[in-house]
Each structure stands twice: as structure tokens, then as C-alpha cells.
ZADOMAR-427527 format. One record per residue (C-alpha): residue in three letters; x, y, z. Coordinates in steps of 0.25 Angstrom, whole numbers, padded with zeros to 4 digits, always signed. Each point is the difference from the previous one (the first is absolute). Layout:
ALAXYZ/...
This chain:
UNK+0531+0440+0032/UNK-0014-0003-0001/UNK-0011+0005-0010/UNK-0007+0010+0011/UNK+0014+0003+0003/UNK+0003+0004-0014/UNK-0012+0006-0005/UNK+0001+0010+0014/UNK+0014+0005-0004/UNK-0003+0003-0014/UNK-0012+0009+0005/UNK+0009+0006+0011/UNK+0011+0004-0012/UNK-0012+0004-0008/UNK-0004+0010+0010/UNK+0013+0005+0004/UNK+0002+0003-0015/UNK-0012+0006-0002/UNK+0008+0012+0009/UNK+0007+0011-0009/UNK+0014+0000+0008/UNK+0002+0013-0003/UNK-0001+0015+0005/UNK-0012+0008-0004/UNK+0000+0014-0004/UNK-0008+0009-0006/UNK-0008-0010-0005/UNK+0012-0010-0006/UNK+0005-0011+0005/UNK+0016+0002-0002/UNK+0012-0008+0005/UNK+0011+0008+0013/UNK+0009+0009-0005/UNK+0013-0010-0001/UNK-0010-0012-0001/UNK+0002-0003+0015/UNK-0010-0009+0006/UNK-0002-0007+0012/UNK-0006-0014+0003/UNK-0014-0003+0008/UNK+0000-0014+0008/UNK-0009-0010+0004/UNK+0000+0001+0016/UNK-0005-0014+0000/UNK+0012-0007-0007/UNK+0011+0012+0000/UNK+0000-0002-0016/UNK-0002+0012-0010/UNK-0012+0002-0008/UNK+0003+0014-0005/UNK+0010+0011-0007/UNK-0006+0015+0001/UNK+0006+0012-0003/UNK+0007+0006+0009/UNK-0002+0013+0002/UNK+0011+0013+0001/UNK+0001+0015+0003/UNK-0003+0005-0015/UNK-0014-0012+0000/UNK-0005+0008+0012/UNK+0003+0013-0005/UNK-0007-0004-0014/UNK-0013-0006+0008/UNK-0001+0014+0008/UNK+0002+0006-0014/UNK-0011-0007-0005/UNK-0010+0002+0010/UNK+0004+0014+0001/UNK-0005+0002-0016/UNK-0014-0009+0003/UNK-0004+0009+0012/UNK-0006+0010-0006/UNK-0010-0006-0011/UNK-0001-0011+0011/UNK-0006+0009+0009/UNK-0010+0006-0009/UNK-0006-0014-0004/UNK-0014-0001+0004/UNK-0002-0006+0013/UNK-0011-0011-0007/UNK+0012-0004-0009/UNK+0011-0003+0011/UNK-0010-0007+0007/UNK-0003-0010-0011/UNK+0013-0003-0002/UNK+0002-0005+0013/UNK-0014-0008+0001/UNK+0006-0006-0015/UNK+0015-0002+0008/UNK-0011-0006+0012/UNK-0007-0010-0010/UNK+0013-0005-0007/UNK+0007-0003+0014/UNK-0012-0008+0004/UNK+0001-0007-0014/UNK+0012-0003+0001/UNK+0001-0005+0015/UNK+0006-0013-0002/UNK+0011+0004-0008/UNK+0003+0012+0009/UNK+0000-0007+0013/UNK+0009-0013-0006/UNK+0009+0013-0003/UNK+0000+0004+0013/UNK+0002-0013+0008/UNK+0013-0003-0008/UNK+0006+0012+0003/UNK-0005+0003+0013/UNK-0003-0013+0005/UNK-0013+0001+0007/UNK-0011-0012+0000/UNK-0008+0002-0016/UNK-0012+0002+0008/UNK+0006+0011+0010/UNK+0004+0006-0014/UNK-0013-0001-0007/UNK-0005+0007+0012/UNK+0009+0013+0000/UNK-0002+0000-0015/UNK-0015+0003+0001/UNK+0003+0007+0013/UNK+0009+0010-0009/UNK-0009+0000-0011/UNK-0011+0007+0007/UNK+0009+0011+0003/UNK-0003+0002-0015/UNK-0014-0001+0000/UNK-0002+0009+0013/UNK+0009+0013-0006/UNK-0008-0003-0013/UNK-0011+0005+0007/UNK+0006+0010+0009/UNK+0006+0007-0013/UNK-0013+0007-0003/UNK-0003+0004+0014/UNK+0012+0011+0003/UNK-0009+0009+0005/UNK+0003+0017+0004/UNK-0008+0009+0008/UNK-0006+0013-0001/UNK-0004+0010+0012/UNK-0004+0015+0002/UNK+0011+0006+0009/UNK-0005+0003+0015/UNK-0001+0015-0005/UNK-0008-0002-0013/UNK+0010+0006-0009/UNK+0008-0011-0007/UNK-0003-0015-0004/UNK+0009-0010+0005/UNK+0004-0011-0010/UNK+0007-0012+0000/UNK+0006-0011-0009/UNK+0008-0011+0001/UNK+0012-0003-0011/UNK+0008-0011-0002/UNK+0013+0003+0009/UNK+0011-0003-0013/UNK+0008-0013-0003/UNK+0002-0010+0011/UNK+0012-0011+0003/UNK-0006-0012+0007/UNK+0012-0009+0004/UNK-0010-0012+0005/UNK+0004-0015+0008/UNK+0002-0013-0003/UNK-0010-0006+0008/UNK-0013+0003-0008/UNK+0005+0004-0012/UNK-0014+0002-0008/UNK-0007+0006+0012/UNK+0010+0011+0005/UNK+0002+0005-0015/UNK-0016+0000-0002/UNK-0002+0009+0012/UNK+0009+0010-0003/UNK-0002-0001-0015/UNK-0016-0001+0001/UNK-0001+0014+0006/UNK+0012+0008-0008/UNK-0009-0005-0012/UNK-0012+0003+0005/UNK+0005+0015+0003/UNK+0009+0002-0012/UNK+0013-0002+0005/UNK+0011-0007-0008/UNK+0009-0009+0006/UNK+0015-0006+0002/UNK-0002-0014+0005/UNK+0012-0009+0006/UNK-0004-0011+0007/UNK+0007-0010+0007/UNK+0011-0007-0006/UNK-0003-0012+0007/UNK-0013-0002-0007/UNK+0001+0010-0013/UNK-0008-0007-0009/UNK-0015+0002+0006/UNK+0000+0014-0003/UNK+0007-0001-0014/UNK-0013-0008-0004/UNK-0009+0010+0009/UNK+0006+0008-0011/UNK-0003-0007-0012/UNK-0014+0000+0005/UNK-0001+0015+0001/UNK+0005+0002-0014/UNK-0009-0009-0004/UNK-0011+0005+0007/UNK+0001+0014-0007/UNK+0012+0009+0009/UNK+0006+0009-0008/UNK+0015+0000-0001/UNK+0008+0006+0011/UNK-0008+0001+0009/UNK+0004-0013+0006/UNK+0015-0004-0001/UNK+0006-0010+0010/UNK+0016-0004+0002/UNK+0004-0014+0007/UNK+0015+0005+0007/UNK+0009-0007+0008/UNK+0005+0015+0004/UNK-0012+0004+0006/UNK+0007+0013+0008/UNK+0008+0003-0010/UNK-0011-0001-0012/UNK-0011+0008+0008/UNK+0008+0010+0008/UNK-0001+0010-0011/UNK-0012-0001-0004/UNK-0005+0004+0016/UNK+0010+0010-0001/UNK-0005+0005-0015/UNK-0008+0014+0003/UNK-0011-0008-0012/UNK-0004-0010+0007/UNK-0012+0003+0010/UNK-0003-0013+0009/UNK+0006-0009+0006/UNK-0005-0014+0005/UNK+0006-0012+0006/UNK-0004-0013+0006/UNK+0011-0007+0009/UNK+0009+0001+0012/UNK+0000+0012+0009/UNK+0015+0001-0001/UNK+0000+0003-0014/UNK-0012+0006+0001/UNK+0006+0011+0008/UNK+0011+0004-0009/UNK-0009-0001-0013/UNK-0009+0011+0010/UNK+0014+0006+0002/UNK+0003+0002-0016/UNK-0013+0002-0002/UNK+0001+0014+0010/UNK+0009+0008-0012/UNK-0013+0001-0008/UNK-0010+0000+0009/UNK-0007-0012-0005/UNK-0014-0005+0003/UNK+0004-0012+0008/UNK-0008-0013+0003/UNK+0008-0010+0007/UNK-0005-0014+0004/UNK+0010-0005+0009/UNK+0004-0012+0011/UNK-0010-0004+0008/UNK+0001-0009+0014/UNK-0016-0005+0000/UNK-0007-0003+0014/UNK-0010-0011-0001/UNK-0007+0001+0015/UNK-0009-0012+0005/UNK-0009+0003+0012/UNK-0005-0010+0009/UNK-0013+0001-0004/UNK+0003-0002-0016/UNK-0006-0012-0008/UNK+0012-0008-0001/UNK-0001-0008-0013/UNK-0004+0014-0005/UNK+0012+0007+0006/UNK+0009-0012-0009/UNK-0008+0002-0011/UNK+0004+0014-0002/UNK+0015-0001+0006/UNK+0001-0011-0012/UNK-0004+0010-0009/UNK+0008+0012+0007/UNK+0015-0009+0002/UNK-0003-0009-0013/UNK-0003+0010-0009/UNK+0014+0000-0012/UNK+0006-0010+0009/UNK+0001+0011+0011/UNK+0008+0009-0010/UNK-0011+0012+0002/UNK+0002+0012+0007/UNK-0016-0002+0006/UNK+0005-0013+0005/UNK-0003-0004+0015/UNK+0014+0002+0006/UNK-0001-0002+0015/UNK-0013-0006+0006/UNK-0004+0005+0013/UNK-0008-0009+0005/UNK-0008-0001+0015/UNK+0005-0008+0009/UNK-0011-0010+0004/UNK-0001-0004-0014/UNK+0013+0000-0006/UNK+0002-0013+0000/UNK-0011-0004-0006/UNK+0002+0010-0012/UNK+0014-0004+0000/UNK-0003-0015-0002/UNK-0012+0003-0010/UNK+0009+0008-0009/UNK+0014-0008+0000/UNK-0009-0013-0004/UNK-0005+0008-0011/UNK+0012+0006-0005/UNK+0006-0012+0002/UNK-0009-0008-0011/UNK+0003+0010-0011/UNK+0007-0006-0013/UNK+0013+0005-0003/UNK+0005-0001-0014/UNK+0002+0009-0015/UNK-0011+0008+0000/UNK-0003-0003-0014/UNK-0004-0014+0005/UNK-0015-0005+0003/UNK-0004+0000+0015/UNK+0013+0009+0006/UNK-0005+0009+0009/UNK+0014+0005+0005/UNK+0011+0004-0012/UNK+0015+0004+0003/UNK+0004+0015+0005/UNK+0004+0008-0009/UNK+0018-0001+0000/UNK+0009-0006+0008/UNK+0001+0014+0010/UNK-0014-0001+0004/UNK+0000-0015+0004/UNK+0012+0004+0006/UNK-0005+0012+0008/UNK-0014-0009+0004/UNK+0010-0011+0006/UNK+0009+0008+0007/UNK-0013+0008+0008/UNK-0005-0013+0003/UNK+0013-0005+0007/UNK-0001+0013+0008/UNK-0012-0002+0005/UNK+0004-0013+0005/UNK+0012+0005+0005/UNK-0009+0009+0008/UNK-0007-0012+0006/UNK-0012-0002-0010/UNK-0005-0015-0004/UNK-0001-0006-0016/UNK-0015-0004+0000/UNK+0001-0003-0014/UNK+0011+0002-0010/UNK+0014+0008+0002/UNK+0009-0007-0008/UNK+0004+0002-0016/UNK-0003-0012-0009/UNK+0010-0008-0009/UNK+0001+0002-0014/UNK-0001+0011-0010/UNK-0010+0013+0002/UNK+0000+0012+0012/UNK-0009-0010+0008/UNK-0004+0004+0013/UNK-0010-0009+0007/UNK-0013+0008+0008/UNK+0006+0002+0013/UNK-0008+0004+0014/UNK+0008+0002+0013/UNK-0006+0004+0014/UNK+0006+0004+0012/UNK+0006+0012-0007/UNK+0005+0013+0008/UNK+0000+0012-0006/UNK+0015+0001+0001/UNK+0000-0009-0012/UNK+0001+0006-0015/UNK-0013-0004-0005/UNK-0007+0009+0010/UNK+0008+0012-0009/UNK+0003-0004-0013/UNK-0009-0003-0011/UNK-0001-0016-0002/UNK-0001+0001-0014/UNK-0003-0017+0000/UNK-0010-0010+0006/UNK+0004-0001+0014/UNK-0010+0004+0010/UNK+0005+0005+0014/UNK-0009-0001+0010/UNK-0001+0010+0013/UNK-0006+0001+0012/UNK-0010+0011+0008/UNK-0010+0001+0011/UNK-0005+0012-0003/UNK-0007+0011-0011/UNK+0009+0010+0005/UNK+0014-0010-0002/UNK-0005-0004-0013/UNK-0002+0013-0006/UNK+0014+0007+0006/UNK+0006-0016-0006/UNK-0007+0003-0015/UNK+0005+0016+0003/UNK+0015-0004+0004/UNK+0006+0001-0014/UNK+0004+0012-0011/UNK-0009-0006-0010/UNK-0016+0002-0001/UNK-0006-0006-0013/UNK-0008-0011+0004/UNK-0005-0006+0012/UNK-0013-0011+0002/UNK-0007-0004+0012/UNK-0009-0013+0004/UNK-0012+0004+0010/UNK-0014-0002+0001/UNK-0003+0012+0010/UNK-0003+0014-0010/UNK+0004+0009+0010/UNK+0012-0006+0002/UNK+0002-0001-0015/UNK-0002+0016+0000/UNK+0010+0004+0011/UNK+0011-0011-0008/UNK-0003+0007-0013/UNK+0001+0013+0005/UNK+0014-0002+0009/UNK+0007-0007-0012/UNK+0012+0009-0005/UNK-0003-0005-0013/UNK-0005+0003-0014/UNK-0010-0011-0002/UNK-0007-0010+0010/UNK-0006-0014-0001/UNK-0011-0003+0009/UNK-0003-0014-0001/UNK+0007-0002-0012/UNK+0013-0004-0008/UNK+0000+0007-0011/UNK-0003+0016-0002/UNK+0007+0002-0014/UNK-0012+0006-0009/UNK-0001+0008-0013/UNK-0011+0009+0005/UNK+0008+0003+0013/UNK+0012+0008+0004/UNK+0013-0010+0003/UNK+0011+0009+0006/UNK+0004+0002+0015/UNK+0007+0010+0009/UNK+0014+0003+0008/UNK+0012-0008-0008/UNK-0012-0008-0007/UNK+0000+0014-0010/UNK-0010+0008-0004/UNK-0010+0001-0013/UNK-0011-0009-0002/UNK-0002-0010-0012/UNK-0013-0004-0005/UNK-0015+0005+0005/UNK-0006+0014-0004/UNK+0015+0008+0009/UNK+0008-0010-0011/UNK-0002+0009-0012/UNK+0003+0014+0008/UNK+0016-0006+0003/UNK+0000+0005-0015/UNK-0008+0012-0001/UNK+0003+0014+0003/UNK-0009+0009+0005/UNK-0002+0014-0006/UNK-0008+0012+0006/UNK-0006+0010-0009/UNK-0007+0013+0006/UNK-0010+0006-0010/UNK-0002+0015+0002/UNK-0014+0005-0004/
């Protein structure tokens, strides 16, 4: 092993136990009931760099416990306060950048600097709620007939469970957190047992950064329906949030009925990314690197199919598989890797099996579609043409860096193409013509749209979509209602 070798492992286990492996609750860090623990892998080598507490029934039940005591002083902190906590968690994030993104590269396995990227991406959840914390704003009116005042408030809807994904596991804790914060929620936390670690030091930084105890608690489980079904079912618990699948989605909405939670739910999603014939091509693969690449391709906003006009097809095609062809493969922990492993053995294994269908179907490899030798959940950047829309990628969500392309000769067919699904968060669309830009935008079935552009994630925007893509917004000035309620008061004079 060389020196840089050496030296870059020992920072690796330097940060890895910089993480308490422990459940937190009520503002101490304790060990499972039983002491049972699970292990956290490397993607990239299969290896195990992580033993965390492994959650049970009773754990939840003691985190609900807590948040439950910590609602009622929580609530009646002053806004100011809550949102300096958060711009203090904002700064210590930024701070700590290095550290936090090294974390998350080993245990999620994404490039350091896609990781660096999602860390200051999630931090500014922080910073914007911080702001919004002194801005929850009422109203007051005179009644039609003149005889009453009419009044209202908004009030922190009660303790939350936010059950988040392993595929940005800072950025989707911070959104939800940001805002129950800023409104005076407490909270029961349980990320992702594929990538636990990230939010256990988001944690950390919150105690540090001045959050009384209780009013965050998270539990790492292995059991996640049996850990979190009660407390759905428990009549204290007042919100529900969830980042995911649509399946599981459904039946956390299901569970979720009993106690007529507020519910936000951001779900599956099957993106469109449409190019026009009159779209600047070099700009068009600009932005559908940003829109595939983005997390390896493991992002619900990832360009899934890509319906492209006919007469320039090709050319996009070509121009895309050279660059996605060109892109460094490797850990992610390593300089100049642009394209770390997927997250488990099931995903790569899922990503090959679509792409095998599609070639069954009749499409063409233009670059990549074949799994590398070695250790890791390799899977190389992949863009097929000729694809029908029989194949699988035209229904399921990818979840990996292989880029389908379509065909279509006309707006109408490449809107009722973008349409054809049950999902509607995300689509994008490459043209240079602004009212055809305005007719795309508005005929999308889908929560956000991307015009000219790869990327529409932003703090000070709201991330959510429509149909089996959920419901709820994340982030903007609607991010903060998901954990308000509104109350109407009428004033007789």
C-alpha cells in the first residue's frame, strides 16, 4: 500500500468514527434495546465500514415519547430562536463539508464532489427555513357584514416521523427537518439503513448548534414497517412524511388514514426530458448530463426516458454516448472519478436487467450495457436508441445512468409520450422557441418543469410532483405550510 494510500484510509476511518453508531433520543445518544445492530457497507468494495444501532418497536415507541414531551415548550420558542439554530446547524454544515461529504461518499458511494455538492445543496435548507421561521404570517379582516373580525394563525401541526432515502441522505433529512424546525415541530427521524450515518452526524450538529432535547430523535432500523407502523397508528403523532417509492408510499398513506395524518409524500417519478428540433444541441447535452448524471442516476428528478425529434436524434444520441462514455468509473473517494458504484447489488441488478430488455425489444448499446469485473455495484453510463415504448424503461423509474433515447415528430406525440406514465414529478425540455416552451410547460402532467436546463432542485423553490409522484411540497415559501395548521378565530365586537 502506498503512503497516499495509507494516509487516505486513516482519514476515511477517522471520519466514519467521528459518527456516534447509536440511536438518538431525547437528546441522548443510547445503544438498541438488546444491543442489536446492523452493519453500513461500502458500495464501492462490498466491505463494512459501520455497526449502528439497530433499532426496535420499544426505540420508536421511546422516540415518539420524546418528541411528544418536547412539543409543547418547542412550540412556544420564539420564532428568532428556532431560526438561529438552524442558520448555526447551516454554518457548522458548511464548516464541516469535507468531512461530511467523505462520510457520505463511503456509505453511499457517489463521486466526493457530487457529495460536496448535495452537502451544500442540503445545507441551504437550513439557511432558507432560518429565515422563513420569523415570517409565519396570519391575517386579519372585517366580516362582509361588518360585525365580527376574522382572524387567523398558523401553528405548528404537532410531532412529525420523517422516514427519509438513501440516495441524498443529508439533503432529504434537511428539508424536512429545516422547516418542522422553523415551525416548531418535533421530530422522529429514521433514515435509510443503507446510508444511516449522515443524518446521525446531521444530528450531532443540531445538538451542537443549540436544539433542545427531544425535539429531534432519530432510530436506524432494519424493521422499518414493523418499527414505524405504531407510531403512524399512535393517535399523538400529527404528521407524516415520506421520501421513496410509490408502493410503500401507498401503504404508509394507507396506515397513515387511522389517524387522519397531514400527509406529504414524495414518491417515484418516471422523468421526461424532451428535445425539440429546433434546441441548441450542445446545450440540450449539457443539461441531459446534469438531469441522467446527477447521483449516478440514482434521483427520483433523473431524466428517465428521452424523447427526442426525429431529425436530430442521431446527433443528440451520438453527442451524448461520447460523453457519457468518457466518464471515469471508480470509488468515489478517489480523485477524478466522476461515476461511483450504485448503491447494492439489487439496484445494479435491476439497471441491468431493464437494459437487457430494452435490447430485447430491438434497441442499440451506443455506449456501455455491460457490468464490470471486480468488487463494487458497478454499472458503466449506458445510452440505448431505438427504443419502443413497449420496453421497461419507458415505465419504470431507471434509477441508474443509462439514458434511453426515443423518437417523435411532433409537439402533440411528444407531450402525450412525456404524459404516458403514472408519475408526474419532473420533466425538462430543450427548445429555443418561447411559445413553444409555454404550451410544453403548461401540458406537462407534472409537478416541476425544466426549460432549458438539467437541474431544477432549489431551496427557494417547491420540489414535489403530482399523480403517483405524491403530493406536499419541500422547500420554497409552501415548504413550511406542510407543517402548519391553520386556525380561524372570529372576533365578535
Amino acid at each position: 500500500m502506498s503512503v497516499d494510500s495509507a494516509v487516505a484510509q486513516g482519514r476515511e476511518a477517522e471520519v466514519v468514527a467521528g459518527v456516534r453508531p447509536q440511536l438518538f433520543i431525547g437528546g441522548k445518544w443510547r445503544d438498541a434495546e438488546g444491543g442489536k445492530t446492523f452493519t453500513v457497507e461500502d458500495p464501492s468494495t462490498g466491505a463494512v465500514i459501520a455497526e449502528i444501532a439497530d433499532a426496535s418497536v420499544a426505540d420508536g415507541r421511546a422516540a415518539l415519547d420524546a418528541a411528544v414531551e418536547a412539543q409543547a415548550d418547542w412550540a412556544k420558542t420564539a420564532p428568532r430562536d428556532r431560526g438561529e439554530i438552524l442558520r448555526k446547524a447551516f454554518e457548522l454544515i458548511t464548516e464541516r463539508a469535507d468531512d461530511l461529504a467523505l462520510l457520505m461518499t463511503l456509505e453511499m458511494g457517489k463521486p466526493l464532489s457530487e457529495s460536496k455538492a448535495e452537502i451544500a445543496y442540503g445545507a441551504e435548507f437550513f439557511r432558507w427555513f432560518s429565515e422563513e421561521a420569523v415570517r409565519i404570517n396570519g391575517r386579519y379582516a372585517v366580516a362582509p357584514n361588518g360585525a365580527t373580525r376574522l382572524l387567523t394563525l398558523k401553528q405548528p401541526v404537532g410531532p412529525c416521523l420523517m422516514i427519509t432515502p438513501w440516495n441524498f441522505p443529508l439533503a432529504m433529512g434537511t428539508r424536512k427537518i429545516g422547516p418542522a424546525i422553523a415551525a416548531g415541530c418535533t421530530m422522529v427521524v429514521k433514515p435509510a439503513a443503507l446510508t444511516p450515518l449522515t443524518m446521525l452526524a446531521l444530528a450531532d450538529i443540531l445538538v451542537e448548534a443549540g436544539l433542545p432535547e427531544g425535539v429531534l430523535n432519530v432510530v436506524a432500523t432494519t424493521t422499518t414497517g414493523e418499527v414505524m407502523e405504531p407510531l403512524i397508528r399512535d393517535p399523538r403523532l400529527r404528521k407524516l412524511t415520506f421520501t421513496g417509492s410509490t408502493p410503500v408510499g401507498q401503504k404508509l398513506i394507507e396506515q397513515s388514514a387511522e389517524g387522519i395524518l397531514r400527509v406529504s409524500m414524495e414518491l417515484g417519478g418516471n422523468a421526461p426530458f424532451l428535445v425539440f428540433e429546433d434546441a441548441d444541441l450542445d446545450k440540450a447535452v449539457d443539461g441531459a448530463m446534469l438531469a441522467k448524471m446527477r447521483n449516478i442516476g440514482e434521483a427520483c428528478t433523473a431524466a428517465n426516458r428521452f424523447i427526442v425529434h426525429e431529425s436530430v436524434a442521431d446527433a443528440f444520441s451520438q453527442k451524448l454516448a461520447e460523453r457519457m462514455g468518457a466518464m471515469t468509473i471508480g470509488r468515489g473517494s478517489e480523485d477524478g472519478v466522476q461515476v461511483g458504484p450504485l448503491v447494492e447489488e439489487k439496484a445494479r441488478a435491476k439497471v441491468a436487467e431493464l437494459v437487457a430488455d430494452a435490447v430485447d425489444s430491438g434497441a442499440t448499446v451506443l455506449t456501455g450495457g455491460e457490468i464490470p469485473d471486480g468488487p463494487g455495484y458497478f454499472y458503466p453510463p449506458t445510452v440505448l436508441t431505438g427504443v419502443t415504448a413497449d420496453a421497461q424503461v419507458f415505465r419504470e423509474e431507471i434509477f441508474g445512468p443509462v439514458a434511453p433515447v426515443f423518437t417523435f415528430s411532433s409537439e402533440e406525440e411528444a407531450l402525450r409520450m412525456a404524459n404516458d406514465t403514472e408519475y408526474g414529478l419532473v420533466a425538462y425540455a430543450f427548445t429555443q422557441s418561447l411559445d413553444r416552451a409555454i404550451r410544453v410547460y403548461e401540458g406537462l402532467d407534472t409537478g416541476m418543469v425544466g426549460i432549458n436546463q438539467g437541474v431544477v432542485s432549489n431551496p427557494a423553490a417547491p420540489f414535489g410532483g403530482v399523480k403517483a409522484s405524491g403530493f406536499g411540497r419541500e422547500g420554497g415559501d409552501e415548504g413550511i405550510d406542510e407543517y402548519l395548521e391553520v386556525k380561524y378565530v372570529g372576533l365578535a365586537l
